[in-house]
C-alpha positions in Angstrom: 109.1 -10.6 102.3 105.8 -11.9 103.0 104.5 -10.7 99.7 107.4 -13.0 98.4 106.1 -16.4 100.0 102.7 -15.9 98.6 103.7 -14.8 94.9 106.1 -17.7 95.2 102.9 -20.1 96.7 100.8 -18.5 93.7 103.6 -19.2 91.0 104.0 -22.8 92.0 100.3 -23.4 91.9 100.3 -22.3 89.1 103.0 -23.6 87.3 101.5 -27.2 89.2 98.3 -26.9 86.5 100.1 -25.9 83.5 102.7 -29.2 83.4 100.0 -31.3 85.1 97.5 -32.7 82.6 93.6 -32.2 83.7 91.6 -35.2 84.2 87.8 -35.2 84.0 85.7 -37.1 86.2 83.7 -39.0 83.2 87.6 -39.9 82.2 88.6 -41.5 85.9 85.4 -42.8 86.0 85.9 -44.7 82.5 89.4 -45.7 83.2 87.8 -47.0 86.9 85.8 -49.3 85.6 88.6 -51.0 83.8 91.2 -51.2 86.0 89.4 -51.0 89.7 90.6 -54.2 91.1 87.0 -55.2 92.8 85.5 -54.8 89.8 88.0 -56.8 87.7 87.8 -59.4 90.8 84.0 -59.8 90.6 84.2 -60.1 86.6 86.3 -62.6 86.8 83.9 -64.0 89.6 81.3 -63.7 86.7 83.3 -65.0 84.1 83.7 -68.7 85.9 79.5 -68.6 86.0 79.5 -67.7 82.1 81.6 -70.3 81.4 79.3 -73.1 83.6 76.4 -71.8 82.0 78.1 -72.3 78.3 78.4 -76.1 79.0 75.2 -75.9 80.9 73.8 -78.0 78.0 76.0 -81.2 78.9 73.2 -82.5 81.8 71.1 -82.7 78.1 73.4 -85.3 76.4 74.2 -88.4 76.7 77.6 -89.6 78.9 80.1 -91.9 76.9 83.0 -93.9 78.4 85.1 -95.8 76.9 87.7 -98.1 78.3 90.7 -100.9 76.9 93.3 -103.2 78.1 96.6 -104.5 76.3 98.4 -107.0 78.6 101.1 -109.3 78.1 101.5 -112.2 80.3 104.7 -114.3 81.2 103.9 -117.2 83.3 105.2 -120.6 84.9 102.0 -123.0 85.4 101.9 -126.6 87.0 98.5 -128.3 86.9 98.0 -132.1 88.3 94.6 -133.6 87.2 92.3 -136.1 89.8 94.1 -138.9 87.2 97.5 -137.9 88.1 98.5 -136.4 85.1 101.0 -133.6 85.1 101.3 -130.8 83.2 104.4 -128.4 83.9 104.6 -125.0 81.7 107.4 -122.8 81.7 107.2 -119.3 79.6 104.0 -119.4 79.1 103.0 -116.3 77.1 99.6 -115.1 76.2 97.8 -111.8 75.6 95.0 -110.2 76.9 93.1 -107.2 74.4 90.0 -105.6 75.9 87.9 -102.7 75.3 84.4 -101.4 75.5 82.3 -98.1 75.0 79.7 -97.5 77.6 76.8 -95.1 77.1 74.1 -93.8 79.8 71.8 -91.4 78.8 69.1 -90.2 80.9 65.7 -89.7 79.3 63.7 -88.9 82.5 64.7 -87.4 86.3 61.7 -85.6 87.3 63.1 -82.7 85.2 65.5 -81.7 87.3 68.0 -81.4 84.6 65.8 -78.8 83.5 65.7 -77.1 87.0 69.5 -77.2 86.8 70.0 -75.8 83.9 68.3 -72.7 84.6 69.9 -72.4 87.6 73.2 -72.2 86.3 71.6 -69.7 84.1 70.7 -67.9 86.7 74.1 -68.3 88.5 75.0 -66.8 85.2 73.1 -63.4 85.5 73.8 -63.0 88.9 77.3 -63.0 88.1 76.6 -59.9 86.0 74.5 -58.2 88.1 77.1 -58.5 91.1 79.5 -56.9 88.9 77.1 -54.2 88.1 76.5 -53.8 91.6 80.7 -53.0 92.2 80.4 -50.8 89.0 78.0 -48.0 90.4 80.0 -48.2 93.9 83.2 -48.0 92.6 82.1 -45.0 90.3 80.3 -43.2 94.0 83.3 -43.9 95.7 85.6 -42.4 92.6 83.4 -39.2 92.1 83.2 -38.8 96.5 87.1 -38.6 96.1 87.8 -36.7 93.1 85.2 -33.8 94.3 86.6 -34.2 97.3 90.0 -33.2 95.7 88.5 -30.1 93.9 87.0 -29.3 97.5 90.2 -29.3 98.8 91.6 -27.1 95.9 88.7 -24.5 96.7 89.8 -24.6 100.2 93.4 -24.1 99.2 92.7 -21.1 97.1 90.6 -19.8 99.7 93.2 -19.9 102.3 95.6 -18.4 99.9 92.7 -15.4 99.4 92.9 -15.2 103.3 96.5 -15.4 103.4 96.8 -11.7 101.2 94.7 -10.7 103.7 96.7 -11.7 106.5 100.0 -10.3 104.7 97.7 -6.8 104.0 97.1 -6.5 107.7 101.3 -7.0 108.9 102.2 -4.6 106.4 99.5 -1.9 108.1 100.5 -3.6 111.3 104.2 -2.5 110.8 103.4 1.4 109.5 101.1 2.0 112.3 104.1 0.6 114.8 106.7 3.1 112.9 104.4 6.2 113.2 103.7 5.6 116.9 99.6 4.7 116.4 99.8 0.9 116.7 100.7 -1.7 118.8 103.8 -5.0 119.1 101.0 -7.2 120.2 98.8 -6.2 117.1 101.4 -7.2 114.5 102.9 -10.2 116.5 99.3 -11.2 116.5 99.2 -10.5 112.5 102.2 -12.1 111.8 101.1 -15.3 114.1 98.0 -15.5 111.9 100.0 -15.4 108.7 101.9 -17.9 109.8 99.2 -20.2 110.7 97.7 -19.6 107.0 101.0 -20.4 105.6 101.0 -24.1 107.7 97.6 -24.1 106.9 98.5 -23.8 102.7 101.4 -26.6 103.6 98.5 -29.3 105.4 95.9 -28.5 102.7 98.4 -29.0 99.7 98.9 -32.3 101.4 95.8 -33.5 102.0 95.5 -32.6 97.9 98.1 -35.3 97.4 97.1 -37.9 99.4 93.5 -37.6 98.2 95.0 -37.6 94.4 97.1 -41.0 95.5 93.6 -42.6 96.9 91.9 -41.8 93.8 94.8 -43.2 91.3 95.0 -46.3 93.8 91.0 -46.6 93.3 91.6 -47.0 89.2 95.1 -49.3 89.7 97.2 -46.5 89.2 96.7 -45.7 85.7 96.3 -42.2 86.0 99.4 -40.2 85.8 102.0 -39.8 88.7 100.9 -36.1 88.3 97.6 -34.5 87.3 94.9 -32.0 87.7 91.7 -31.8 88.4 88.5 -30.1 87.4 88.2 -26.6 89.6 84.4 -27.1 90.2 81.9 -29.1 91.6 78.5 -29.8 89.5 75.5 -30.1 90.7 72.1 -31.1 89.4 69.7 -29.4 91.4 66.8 -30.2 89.6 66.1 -33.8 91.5 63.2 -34.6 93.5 62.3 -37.8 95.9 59.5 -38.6 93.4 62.0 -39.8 90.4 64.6 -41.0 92.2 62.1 -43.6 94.4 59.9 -44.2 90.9 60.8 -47.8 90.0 64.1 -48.3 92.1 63.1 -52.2 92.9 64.1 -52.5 88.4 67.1 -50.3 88.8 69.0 -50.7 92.0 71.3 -52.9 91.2 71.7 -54.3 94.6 68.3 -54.8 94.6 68.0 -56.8 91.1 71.1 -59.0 91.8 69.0 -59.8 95.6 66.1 -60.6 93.2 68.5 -62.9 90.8 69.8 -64.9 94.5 66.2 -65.3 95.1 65.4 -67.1 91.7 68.8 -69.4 92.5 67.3 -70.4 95.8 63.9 -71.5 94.5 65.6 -73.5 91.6 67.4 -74.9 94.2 64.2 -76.0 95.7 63.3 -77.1 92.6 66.2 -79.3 92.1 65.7 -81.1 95.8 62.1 -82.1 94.9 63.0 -83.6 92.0 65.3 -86.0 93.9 62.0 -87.8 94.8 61.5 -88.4 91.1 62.7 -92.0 89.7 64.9 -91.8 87.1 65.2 -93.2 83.5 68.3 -94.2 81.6 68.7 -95.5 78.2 72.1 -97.4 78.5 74.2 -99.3 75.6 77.9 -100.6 75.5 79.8 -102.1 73.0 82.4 -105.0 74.3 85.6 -106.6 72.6 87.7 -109.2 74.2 90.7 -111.3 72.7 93.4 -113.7 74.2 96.0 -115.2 72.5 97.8 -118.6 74.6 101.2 -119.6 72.9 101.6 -122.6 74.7 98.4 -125.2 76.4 98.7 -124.7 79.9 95.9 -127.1 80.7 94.0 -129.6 78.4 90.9 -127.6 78.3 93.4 -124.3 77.4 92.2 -122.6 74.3 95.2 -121.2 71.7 93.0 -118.0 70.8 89.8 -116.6 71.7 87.5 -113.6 70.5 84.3 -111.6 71.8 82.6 -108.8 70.5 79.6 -107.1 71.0 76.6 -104.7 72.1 73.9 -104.5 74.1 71.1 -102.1 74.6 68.2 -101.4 77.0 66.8 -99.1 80.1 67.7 -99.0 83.5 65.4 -97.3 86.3 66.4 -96.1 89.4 63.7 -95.5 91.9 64.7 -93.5 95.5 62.8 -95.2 98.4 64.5 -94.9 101.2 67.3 -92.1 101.5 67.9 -91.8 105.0 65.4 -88.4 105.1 68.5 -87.0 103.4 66.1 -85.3 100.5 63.5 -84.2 102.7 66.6 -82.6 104.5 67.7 -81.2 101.3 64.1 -79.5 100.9 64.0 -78.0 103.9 67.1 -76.6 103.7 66.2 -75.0 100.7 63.1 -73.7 101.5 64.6 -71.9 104.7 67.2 -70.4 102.5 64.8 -69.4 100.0 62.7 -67.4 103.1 65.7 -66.0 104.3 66.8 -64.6 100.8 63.1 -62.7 100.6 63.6 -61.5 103.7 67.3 -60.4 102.9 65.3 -58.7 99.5 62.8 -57.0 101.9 65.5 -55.5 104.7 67.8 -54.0 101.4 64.7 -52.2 99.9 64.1 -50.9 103.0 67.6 -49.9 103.5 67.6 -48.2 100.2 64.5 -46.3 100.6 65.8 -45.0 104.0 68.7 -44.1 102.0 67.1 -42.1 99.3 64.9 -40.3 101.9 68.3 -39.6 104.3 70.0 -38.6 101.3 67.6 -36.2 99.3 67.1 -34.4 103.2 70.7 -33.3 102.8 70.3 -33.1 99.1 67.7 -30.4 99.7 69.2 -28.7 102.7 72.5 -28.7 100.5 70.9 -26.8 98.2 69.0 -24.5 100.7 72.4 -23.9 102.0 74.1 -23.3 98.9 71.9 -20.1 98.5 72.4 -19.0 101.5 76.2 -19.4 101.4 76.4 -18.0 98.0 74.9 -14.8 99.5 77.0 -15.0 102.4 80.2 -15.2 100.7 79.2 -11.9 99.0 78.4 -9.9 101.8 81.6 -11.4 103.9 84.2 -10.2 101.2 82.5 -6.9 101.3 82.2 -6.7 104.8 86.2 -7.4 104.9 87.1 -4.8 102.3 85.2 -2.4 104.0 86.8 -3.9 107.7 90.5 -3.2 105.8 89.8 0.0 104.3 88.8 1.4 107.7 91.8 -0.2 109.4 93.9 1.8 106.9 92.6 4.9 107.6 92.1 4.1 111.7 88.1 3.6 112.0 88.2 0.3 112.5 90.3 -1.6 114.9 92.5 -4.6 114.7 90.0 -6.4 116.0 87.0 -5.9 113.8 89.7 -6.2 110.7 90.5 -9.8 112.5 86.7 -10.6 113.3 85.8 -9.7 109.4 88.7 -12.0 108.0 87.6 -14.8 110.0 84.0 -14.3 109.4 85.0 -14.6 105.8 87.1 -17.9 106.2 84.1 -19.1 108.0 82.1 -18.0 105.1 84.6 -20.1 102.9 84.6 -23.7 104.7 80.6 -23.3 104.7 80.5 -22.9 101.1 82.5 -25.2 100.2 81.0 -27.9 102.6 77.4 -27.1 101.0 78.7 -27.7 97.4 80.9 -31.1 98.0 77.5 -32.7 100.3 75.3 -31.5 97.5 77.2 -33.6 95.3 77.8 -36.1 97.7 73.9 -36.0 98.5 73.7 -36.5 94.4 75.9 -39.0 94.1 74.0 -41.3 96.5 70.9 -40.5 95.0 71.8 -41.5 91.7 73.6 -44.7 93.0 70.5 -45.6 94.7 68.6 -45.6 91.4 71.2 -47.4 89.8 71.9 -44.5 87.3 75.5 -43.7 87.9 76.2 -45.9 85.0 74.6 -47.4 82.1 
């Protein structure tokens, strides 16, 4: 019966990967990218900078308004002169036609145009480099779950190695209670542990699924409702602190977008002196005016009347007094250009902690996984030895159950060792800014 459940565990498994279609991590990582809603949030983030910095050129050229008037008028009038004369109007019409074009240009500001200008430039490139920024955490945080999912798979076949194991040791359990040389304790206490490894398959299958649910929510759900995963966990063991910390202030990206906020604060600066600065407009307008009196309202009324014309010339504007509000301005600026060096100081410091925290357990990983890869060895031969004995009576029931546990113990250390390798990797590589390109 027992054999049953774990043939029928094994056939389902099975049947699992050959309907489900396998997914590669370079694959979730691409489709991540596209659809991970932080990313696509910061983008659009970045596209509203672009598209300031495309009319950037506008503080360049010059401003022109223009502006008309068509009014009809309907009015009763009475007028009584110092001579007594009268005049009375009733439905008097007239109409009123305006318009003008108005141009300001300015030639000079203390070049704080030009400050601006780059700094929507800048505003610009920040933009991208936040997004870049999301990209390489989105794509640690998609690789830390999808090896965590072939983690879990390891752990499941592992269990379901144990569980044979388990289902071995009640069927010896059973024959040695029939021919009189065993014990009810020893085989309640086999059956007890295959009944734990049977809740244990039922937990880790899912665990599988919520961690395959977390990774499809990661990339918007556009992976399939079901799929597979890879069955192993790469690792590059060939890193060393050296690489990984030579040049990191021009490739952490967390980093360079820190270095972009620190050029927007001191074009900010920039754009505060010049406030000082007088400024220079060239201004022209071009005016038209017309009225049109159907009937004399007054005996100095006109019937019709027209003006046109332009004018030309420079305007200066020179800041004297401004209430300190400028000098306010510049110190503002200046503060929050200190504090964004200071914020670039503290996250190069964070980031070279990290890469030394990380390549520690990078390096133990790896001292680990040679160890454990050993191990692992030497525990299934110590339990096939431990369950050949119990067959023929050397060993006991509990040296068969010490061995079995000694080899699950094996199991979760191995497996532990491969997954913070590559978790150990990942962070490397994200802290170099090379998780993507």
């Amino acid at each position: 019966m027992k054999r049953r459940v774990i043939v029928f565990v094994l056939w389902t498994i099975s049947l699992t990967n050959a309907t489900s279609q396998n997914i590669p991590i370079e694959e979730v990582v691409r489709i991540g990218l596209q659809k991970n809603y932080d990313v696509r949030v910061l983008q659009t983030t970045a596209a509203i900078a672009n598209n300031d910095n495309r009319y950037a050129f506008g503080a360049f050229i010059p401003q022109i308004n223009a502006t008309g008037s068509y009014i009809k008028n309907n009015n009763d009038s009475r007028n009584v002169t110092f001579a007594d004369v009268e005049t009375i109007r009733t439905g008097a019409r007239s109409t009123l036609t305006n318009g003008s074009v108005q141009m300001i240009w300015t030639l000079f500001d203390g070049t704080r145009m030009f400050a601006t200008r780059r700094r929507i430039e800048e505003l610009s490139a920040l933009g991208e480099a936040n997004v870049r920024t999301q990209m390489v955490n989105t794509t640690a945080n998609i690789i830390a779950t999808y090896f965590n999912i072939v983690r879990q798979k390891q752990q499941l076949k592992a269990i379901i190695e144990l569980m044979a194991v388990s289902e071995e040791r009640v069927k010896l359990a059973e024959r040695k209670l029939q021919v009189g040389t065993g014990s009810k304790p020893e085989l309640l206490q086999a059956k007890v542990d295959l009944n734990a490894l049977r809740t244990a398959i039922l937990a880790q299958e899912t665990l599988i699924q919520q961690l395959k649910d977390q990774l499809n929510g990661a990339v918007a759900m556009a992976l399939p409702d079901v799929y597979d995963v890879a069955d192993t966990i790469p690792i590059d063991l060939s890193l060393t602190e050296d690489v990984i910390m030579d040049g990191i202030e021009k490739t952490n990206q967390a980093l360079l977008a820190q270095k972009k906020t620190i050029d927007v604060a001191e074009l900010v600066v920039k754009e505060n002196r010049r406030s000082r600065s007088p400024i220079l407009n060239l201004t022209s307008s071009y005016n038209y005016g017309q009225t049109e009196n159907e009937l004399q309202t007054s005996p100095v009324a006109q019937k019709f009347s027209k003006n046109q014309g332009y004018n030309y010339g420079l305007s200066v504007g020179i800041p004297i007094v401004t209430g300190m509000n400028v000098n306010r301005l510049i110190g503002q600026s200046k503060i929050n250009l200190e504090r964004q060096k200071l914020i670039y100081d503290q996250q190069l410091t964070i980031a070279t902690v990290g890469v030394r925290n990380a390549f520690v357990s990078y390096d133990n990983a790896k001292k680990a996984l040679l160890i454990e890869e050993e191990n692992i060895l030497l525990a299934r031969e110590n339990l096939t030895i431990a369950l050949a004995g119990f067959k023929r009576g050397i060993n006991t029931f509990i040296e068969l159950r010490t061995a079995q546990q000694s080899l699950a113990d094996a199991y979760n250390r191995l497996i532990a060792a491969r997954y913070l390798a590559k978790i150990s990797e990942t962070e490397l590589f994200r802290l170099k800014g090379s998780l993507i390109n």
